[in-house]
mmCIF file of the N, C-alpha and C atoms, coordinates in Angstrom:
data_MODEL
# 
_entry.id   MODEL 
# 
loop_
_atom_site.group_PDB 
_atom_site.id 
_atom_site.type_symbol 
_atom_site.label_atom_id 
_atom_site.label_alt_id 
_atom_site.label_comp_id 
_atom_site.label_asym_id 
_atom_site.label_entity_id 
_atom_site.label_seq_id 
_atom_site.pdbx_PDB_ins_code 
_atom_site.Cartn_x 
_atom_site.Cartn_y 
_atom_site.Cartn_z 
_atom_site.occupancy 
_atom_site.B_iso_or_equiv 
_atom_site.pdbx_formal_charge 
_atom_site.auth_seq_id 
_atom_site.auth_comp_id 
_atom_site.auth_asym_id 
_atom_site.auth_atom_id 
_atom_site.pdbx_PDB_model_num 
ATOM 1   N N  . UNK A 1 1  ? 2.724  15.310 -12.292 1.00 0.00 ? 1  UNK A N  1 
ATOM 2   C CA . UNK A 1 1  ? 2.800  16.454 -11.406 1.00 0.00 ? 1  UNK A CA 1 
ATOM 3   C C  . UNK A 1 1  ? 3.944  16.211 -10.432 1.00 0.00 ? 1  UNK A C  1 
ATOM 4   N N  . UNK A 1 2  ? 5.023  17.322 -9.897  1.00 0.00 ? 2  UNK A N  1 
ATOM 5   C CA . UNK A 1 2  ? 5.933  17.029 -9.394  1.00 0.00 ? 2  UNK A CA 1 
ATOM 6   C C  . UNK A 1 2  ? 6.125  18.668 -8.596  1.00 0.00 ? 2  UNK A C  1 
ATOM 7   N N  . UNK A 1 3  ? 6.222  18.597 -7.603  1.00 0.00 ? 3  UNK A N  1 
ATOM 8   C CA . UNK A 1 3  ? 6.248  19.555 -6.817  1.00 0.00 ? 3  UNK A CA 1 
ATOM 9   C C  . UNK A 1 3  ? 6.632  19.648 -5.053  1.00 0.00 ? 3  UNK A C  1 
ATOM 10  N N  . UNK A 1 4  ? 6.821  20.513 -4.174  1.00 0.00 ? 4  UNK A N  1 
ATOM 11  C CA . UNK A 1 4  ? 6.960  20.325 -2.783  1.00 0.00 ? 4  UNK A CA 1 
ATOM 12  C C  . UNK A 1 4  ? 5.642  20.016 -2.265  1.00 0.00 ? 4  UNK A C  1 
ATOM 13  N N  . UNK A 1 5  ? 5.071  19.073 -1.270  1.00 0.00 ? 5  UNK A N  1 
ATOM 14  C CA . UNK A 1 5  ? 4.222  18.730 -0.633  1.00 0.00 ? 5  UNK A CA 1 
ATOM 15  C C  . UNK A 1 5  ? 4.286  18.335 0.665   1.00 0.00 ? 5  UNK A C  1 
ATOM 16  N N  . UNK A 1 6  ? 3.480  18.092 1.665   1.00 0.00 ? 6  UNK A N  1 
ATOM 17  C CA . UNK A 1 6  ? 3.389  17.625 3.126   1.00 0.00 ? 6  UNK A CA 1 
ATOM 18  C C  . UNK A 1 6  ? 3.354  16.381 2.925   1.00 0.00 ? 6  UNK A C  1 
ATOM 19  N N  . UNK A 1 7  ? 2.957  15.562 3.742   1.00 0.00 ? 7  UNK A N  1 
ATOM 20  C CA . UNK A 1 7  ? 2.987  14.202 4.050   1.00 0.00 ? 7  UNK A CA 1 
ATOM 21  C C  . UNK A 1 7  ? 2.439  13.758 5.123   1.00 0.00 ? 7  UNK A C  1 
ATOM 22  N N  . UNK A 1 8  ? 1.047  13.402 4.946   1.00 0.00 ? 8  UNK A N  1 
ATOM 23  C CA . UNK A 1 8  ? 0.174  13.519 6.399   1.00 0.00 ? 8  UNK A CA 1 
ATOM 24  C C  . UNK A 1 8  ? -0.308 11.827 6.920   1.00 0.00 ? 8  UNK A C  1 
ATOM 25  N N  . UNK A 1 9  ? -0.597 11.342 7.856   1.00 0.00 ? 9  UNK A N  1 
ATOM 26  C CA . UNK A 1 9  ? -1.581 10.493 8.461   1.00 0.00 ? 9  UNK A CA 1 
ATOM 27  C C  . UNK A 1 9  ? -2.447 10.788 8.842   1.00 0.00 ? 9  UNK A C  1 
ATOM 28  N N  . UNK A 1 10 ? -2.627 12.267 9.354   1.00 0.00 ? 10 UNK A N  1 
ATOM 29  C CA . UNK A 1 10 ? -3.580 12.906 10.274  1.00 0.00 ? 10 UNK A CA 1 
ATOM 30  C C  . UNK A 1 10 ? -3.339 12.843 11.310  1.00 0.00 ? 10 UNK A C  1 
ATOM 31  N N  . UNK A 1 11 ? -2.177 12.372 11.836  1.00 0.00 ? 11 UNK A N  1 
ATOM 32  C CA . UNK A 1 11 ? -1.588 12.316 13.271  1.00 0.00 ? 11 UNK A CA 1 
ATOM 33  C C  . UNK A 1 11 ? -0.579 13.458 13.212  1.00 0.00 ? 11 UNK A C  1 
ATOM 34  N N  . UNK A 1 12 ? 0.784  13.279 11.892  1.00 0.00 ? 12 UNK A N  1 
ATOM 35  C CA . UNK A 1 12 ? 1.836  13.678 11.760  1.00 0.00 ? 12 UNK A CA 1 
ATOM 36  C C  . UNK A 1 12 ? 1.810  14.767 10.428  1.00 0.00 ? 12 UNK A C  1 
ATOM 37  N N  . UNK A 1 13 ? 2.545  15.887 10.114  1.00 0.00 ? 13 UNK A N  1 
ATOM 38  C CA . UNK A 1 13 ? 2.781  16.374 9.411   1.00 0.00 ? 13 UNK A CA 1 
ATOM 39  C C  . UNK A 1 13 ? 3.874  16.316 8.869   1.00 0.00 ? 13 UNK A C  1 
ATOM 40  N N  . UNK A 1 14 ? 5.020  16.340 7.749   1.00 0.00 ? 14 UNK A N  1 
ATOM 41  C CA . UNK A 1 14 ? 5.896  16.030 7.805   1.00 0.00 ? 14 UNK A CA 1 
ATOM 42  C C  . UNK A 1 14 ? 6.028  16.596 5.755   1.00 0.00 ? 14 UNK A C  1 
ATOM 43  N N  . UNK A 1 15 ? 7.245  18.057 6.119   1.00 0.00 ? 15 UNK A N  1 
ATOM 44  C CA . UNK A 1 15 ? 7.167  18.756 4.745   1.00 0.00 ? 15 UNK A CA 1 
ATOM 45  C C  . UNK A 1 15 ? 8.952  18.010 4.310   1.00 0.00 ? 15 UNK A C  1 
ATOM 46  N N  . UNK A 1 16 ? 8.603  16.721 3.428   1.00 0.00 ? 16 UNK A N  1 
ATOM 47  C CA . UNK A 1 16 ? 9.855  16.356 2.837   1.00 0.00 ? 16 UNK A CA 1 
ATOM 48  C C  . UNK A 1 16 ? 10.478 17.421 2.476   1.00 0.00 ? 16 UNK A C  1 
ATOM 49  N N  . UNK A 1 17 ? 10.809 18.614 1.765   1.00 0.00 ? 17 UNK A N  1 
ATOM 50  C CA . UNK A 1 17 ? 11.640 18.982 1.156   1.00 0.00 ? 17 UNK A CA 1 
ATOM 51  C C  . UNK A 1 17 ? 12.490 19.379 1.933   1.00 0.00 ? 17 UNK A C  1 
ATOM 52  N N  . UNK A 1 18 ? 12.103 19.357 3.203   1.00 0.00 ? 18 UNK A N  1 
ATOM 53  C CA . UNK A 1 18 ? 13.249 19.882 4.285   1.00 0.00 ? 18 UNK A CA 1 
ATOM 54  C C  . UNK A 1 18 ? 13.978 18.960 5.035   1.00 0.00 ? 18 UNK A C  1 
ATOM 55  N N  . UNK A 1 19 ? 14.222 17.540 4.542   1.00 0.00 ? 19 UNK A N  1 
ATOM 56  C CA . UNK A 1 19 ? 14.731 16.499 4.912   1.00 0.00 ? 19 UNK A CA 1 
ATOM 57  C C  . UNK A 1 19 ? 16.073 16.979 4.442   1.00 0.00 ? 19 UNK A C  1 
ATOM 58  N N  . UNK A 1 20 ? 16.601 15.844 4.595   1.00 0.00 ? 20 UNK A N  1 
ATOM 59  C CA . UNK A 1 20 ? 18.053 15.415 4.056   1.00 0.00 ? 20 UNK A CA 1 
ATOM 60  C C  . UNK A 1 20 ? 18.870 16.651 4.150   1.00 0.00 ? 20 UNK A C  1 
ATOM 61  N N  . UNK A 1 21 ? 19.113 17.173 5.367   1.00 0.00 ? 21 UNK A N  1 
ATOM 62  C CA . UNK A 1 21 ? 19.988 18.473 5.427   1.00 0.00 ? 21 UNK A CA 1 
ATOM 63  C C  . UNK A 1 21 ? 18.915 19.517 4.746   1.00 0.00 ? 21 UNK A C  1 
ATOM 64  N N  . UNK A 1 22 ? 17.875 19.705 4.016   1.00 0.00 ? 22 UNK A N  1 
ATOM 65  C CA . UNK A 1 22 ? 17.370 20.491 3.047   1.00 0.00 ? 22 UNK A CA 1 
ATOM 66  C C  . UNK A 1 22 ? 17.657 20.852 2.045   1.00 0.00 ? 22 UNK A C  1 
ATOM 67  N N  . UNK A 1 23 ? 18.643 19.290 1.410   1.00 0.00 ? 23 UNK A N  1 
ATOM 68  C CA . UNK A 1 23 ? 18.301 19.359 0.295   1.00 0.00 ? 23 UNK A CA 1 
ATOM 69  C C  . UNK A 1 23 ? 17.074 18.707 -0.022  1.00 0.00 ? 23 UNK A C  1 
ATOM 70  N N  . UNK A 1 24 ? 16.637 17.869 0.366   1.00 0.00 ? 24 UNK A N  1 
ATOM 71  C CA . UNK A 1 24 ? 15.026 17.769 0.068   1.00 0.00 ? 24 UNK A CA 1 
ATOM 72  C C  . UNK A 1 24 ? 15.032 16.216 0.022   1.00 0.00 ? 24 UNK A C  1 
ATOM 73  N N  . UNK A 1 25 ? 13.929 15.180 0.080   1.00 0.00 ? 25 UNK A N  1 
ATOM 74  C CA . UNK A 1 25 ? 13.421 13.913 -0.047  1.00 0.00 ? 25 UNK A CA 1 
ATOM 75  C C  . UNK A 1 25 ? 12.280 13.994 -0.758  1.00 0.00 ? 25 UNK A C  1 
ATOM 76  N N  . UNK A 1 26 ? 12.719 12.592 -1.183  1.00 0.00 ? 26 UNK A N  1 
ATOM 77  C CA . UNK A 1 26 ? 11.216 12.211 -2.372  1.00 0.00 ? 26 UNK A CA 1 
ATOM 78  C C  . UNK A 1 26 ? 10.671 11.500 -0.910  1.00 0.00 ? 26 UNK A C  1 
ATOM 79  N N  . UNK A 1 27 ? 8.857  12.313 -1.088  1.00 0.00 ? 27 UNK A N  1 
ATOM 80  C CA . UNK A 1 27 ? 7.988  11.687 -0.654  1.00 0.00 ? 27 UNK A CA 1 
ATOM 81  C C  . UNK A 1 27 ? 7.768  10.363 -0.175  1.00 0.00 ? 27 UNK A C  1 
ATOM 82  N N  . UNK A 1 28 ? 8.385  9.682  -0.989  1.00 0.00 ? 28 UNK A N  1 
ATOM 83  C CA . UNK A 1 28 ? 8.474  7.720  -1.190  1.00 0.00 ? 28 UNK A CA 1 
ATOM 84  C C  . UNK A 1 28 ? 10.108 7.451  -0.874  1.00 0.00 ? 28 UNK A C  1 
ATOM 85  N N  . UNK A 1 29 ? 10.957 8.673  -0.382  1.00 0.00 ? 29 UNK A N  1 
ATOM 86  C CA . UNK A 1 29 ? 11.915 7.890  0.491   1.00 0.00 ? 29 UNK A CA 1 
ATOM 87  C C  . UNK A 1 29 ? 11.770 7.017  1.747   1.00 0.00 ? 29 UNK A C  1 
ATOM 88  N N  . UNK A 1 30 ? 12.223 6.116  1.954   1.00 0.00 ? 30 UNK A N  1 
ATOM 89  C CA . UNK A 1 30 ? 12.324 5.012  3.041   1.00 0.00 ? 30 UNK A CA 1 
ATOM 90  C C  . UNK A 1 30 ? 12.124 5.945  4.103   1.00 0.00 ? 30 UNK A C  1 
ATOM 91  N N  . UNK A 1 31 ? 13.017 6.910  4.386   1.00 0.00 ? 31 UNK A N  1 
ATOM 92  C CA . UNK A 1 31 ? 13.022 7.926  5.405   1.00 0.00 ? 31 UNK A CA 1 
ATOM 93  C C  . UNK A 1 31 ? 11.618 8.244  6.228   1.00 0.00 ? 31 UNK A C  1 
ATOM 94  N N  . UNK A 1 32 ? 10.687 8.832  4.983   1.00 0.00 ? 32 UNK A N  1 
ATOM 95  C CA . UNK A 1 32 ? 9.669  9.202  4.978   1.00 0.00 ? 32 UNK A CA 1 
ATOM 96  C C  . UNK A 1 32 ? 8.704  8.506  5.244   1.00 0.00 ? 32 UNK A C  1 
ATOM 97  N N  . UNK A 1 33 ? 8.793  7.275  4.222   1.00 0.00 ? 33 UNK A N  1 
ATOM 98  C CA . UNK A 1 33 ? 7.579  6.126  4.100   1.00 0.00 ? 33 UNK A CA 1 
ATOM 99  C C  . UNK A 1 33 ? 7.781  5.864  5.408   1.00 0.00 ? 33 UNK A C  1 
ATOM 100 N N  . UNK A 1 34 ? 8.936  4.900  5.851   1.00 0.00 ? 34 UNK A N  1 
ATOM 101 C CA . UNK A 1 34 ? 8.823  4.758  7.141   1.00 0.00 ? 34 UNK A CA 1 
ATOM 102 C C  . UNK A 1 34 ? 8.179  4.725  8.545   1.00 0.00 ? 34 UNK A C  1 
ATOM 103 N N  . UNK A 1 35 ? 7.870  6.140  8.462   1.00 0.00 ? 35 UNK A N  1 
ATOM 104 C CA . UNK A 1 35 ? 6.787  6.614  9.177   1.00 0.00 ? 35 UNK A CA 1 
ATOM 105 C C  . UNK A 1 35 ? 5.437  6.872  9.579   1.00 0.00 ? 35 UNK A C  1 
ATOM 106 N N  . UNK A 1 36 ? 4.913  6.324  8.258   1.00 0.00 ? 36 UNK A N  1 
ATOM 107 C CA . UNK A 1 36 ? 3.533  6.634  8.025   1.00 0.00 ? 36 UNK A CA 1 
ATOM 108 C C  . UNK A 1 36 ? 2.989  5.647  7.279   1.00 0.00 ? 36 UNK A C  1 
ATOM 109 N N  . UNK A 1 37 ? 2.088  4.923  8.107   1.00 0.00 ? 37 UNK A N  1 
ATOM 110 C CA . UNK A 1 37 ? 1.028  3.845  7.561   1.00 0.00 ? 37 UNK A CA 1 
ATOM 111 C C  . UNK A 1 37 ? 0.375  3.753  5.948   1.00 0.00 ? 37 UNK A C  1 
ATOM 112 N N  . UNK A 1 38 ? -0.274 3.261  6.283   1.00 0.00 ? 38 UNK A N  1 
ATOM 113 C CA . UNK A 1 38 ? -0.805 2.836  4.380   1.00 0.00 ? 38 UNK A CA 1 
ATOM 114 C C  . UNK A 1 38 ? -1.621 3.929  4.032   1.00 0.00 ? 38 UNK A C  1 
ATOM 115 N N  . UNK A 1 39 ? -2.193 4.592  5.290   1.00 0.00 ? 39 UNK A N  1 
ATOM 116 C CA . UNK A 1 39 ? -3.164 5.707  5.324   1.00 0.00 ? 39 UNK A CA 1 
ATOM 117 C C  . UNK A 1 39 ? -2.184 6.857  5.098   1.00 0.00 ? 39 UNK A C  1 
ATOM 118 N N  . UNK A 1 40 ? -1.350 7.223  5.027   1.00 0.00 ? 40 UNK A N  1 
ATOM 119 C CA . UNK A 1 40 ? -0.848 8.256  4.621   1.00 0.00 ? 40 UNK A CA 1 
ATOM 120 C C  . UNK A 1 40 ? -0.980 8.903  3.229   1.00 0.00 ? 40 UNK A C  1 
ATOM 121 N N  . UNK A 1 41 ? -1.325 10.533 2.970   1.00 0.00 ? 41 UNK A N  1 
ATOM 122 C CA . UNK A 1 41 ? -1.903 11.084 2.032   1.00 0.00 ? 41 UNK A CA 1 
ATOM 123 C C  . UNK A 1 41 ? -0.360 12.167 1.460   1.00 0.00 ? 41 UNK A C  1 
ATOM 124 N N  . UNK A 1 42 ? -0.379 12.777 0.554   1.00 0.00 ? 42 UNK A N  1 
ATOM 125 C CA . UNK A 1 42 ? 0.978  13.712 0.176   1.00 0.00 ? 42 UNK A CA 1 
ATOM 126 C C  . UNK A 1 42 ? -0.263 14.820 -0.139  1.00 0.00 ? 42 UNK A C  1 
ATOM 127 N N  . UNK A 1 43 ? -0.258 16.225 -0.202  1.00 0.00 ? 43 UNK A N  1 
ATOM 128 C CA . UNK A 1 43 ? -0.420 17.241 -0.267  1.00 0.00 ? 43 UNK A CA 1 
ATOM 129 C C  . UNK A 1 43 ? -0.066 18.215 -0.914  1.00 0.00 ? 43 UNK A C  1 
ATOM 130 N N  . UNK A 1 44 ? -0.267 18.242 -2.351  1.00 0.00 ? 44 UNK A N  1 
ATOM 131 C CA . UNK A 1 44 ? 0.552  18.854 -3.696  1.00 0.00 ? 44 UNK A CA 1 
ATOM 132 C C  . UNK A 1 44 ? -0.459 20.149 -4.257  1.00 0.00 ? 44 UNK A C  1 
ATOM 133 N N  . UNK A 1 45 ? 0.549  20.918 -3.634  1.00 0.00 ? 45 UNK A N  1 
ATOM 134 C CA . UNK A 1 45 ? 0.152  22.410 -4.312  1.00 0.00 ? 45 UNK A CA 1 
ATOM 135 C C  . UNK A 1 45 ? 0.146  22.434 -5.364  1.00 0.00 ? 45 UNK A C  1 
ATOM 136 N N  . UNK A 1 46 ? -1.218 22.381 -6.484  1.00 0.00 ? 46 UNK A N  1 
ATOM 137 C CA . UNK A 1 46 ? -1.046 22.930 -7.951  1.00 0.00 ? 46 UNK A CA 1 
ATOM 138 C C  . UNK A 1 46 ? -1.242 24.418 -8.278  1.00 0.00 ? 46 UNK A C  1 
ATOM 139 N N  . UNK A 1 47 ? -1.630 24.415 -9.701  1.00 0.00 ? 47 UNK A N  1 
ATOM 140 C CA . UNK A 1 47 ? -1.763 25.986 -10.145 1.00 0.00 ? 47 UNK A CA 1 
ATOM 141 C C  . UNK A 1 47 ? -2.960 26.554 -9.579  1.00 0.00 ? 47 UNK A C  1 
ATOM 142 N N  . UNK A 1 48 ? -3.846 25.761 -9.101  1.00 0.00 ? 48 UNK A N  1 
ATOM 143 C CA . UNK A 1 48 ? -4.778 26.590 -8.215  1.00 0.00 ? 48 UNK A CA 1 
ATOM 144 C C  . UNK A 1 48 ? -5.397 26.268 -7.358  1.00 0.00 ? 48 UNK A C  1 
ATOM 145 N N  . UNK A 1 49 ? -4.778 25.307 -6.748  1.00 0.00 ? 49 UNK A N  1 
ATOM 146 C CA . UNK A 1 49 ? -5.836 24.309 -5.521  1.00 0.00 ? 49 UNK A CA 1 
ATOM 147 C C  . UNK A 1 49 ? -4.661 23.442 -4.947  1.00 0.00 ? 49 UNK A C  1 
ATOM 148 N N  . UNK A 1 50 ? -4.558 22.893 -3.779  1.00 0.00 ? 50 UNK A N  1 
ATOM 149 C CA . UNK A 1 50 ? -3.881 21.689 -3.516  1.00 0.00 ? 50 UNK A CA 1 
ATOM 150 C C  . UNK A 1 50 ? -4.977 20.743 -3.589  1.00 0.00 ? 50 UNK A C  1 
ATOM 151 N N  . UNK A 1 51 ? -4.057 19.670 -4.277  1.00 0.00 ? 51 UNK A N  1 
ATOM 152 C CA . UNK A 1 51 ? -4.348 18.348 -4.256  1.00 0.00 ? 51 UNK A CA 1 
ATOM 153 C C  . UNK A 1 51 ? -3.666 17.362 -3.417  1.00 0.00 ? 51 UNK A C  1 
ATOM 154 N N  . UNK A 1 52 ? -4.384 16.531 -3.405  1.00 0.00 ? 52 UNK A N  1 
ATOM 155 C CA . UNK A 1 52 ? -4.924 15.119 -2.107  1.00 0.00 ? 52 UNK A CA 1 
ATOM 156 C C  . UNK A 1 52 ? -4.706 13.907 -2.627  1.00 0.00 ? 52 UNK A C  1 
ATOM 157 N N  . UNK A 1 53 ? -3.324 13.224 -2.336  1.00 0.00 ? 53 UNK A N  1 
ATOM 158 C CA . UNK A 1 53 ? -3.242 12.363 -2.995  1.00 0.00 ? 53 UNK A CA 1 
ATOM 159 C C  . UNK A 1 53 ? -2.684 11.067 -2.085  1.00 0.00 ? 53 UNK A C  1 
ATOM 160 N N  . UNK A 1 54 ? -3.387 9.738  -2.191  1.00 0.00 ? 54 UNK A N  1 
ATOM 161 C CA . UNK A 1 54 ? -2.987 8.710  -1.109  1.00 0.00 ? 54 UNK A CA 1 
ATOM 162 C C  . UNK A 1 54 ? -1.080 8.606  -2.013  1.00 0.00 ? 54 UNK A C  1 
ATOM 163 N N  . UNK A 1 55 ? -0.555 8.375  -0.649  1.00 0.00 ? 55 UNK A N  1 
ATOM 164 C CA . UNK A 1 55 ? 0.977  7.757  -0.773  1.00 0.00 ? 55 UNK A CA 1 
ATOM 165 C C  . UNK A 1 55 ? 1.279  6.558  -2.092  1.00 0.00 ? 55 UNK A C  1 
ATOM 166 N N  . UNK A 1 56 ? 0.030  5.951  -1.987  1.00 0.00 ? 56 UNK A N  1 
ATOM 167 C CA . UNK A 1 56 ? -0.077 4.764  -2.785  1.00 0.00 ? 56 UNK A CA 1 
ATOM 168 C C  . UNK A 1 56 ? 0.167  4.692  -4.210  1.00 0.00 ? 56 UNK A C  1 
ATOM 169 N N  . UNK A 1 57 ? -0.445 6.120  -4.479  1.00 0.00 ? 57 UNK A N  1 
ATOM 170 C CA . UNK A 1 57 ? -0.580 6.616  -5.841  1.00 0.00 ? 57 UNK A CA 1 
ATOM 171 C C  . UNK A 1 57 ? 0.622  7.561  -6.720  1.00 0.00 ? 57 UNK A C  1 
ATOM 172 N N  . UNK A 1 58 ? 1.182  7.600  -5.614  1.00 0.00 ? 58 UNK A N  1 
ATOM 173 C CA . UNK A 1 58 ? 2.614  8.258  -6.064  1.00 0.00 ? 58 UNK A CA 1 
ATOM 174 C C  . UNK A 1 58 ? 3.516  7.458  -6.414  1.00 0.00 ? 58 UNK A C  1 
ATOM 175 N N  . UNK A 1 59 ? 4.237  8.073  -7.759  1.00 0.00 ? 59 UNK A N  1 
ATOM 176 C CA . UNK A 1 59 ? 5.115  7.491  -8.182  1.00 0.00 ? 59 UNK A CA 1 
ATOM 177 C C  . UNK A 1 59 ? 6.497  8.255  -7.789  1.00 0.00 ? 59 UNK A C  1 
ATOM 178 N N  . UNK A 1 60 ? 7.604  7.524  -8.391  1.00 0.00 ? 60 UNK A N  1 
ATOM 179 C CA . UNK A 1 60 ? 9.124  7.547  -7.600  1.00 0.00 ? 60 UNK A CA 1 
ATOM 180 C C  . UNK A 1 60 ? 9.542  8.480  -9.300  1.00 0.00 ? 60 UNK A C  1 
ATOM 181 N N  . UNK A 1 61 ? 10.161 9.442  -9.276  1.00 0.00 ? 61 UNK A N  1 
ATOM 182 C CA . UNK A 1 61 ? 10.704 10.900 -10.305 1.00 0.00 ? 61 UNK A CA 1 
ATOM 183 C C  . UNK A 1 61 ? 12.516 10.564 -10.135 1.00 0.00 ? 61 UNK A C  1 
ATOM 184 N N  . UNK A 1 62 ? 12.647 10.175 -11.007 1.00 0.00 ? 62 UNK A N  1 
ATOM 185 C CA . UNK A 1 62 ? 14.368 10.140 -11.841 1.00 0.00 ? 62 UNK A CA 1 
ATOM 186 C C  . UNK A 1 62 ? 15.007 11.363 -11.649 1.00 0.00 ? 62 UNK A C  1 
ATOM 187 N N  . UNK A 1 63 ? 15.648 11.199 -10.392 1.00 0.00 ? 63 UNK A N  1 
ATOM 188 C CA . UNK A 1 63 ? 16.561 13.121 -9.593  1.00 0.00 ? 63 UNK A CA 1 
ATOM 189 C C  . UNK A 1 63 ? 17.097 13.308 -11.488 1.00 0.00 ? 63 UNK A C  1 
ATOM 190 N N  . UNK A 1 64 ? 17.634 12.670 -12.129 1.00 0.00 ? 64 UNK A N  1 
ATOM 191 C CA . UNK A 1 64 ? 18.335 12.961 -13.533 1.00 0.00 ? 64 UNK A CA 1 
ATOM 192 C C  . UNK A 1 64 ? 17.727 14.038 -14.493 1.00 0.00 ? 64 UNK A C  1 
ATOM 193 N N  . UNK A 1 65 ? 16.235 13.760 -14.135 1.00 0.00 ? 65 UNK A N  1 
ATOM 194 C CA . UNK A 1 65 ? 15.386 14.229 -15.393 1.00 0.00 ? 65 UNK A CA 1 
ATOM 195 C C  . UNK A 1 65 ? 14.899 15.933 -14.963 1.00 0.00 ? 65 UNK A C  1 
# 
């Protein structure tokens, strides 16, 4: 699954795609990680629900592909 999402602690909100000038950041950029503890969750709109997913569990997407 690969899509725009938030990036929460529950302190901070923080919508990567509007990083980097807006062209956008991966979730698991340094930028991002940075900021947010081990407890941090990503927030991925699917086809009919958002899903809840710890930082941990995300993987890093090849800009190529």
């Amino acid at each position: 699954m690969t899509g725009r999402c938030f990036v929460t602690d529950g302190c901070r909100l923080i919508l990567p795609a509007f990083g980097a000038y807006a062209s956008g950041l991966d979730a698991l950029d340094p930028a991002i990680r940075g900021l947010f503890g081990r407890r941090a969750e990503a927030h991925v709109r699917g086809s009919e629900r958002v899903v809840r997913l710890p930082i941990d569990r995300l993987a890093a997407v090849d800009p190529r592909t």
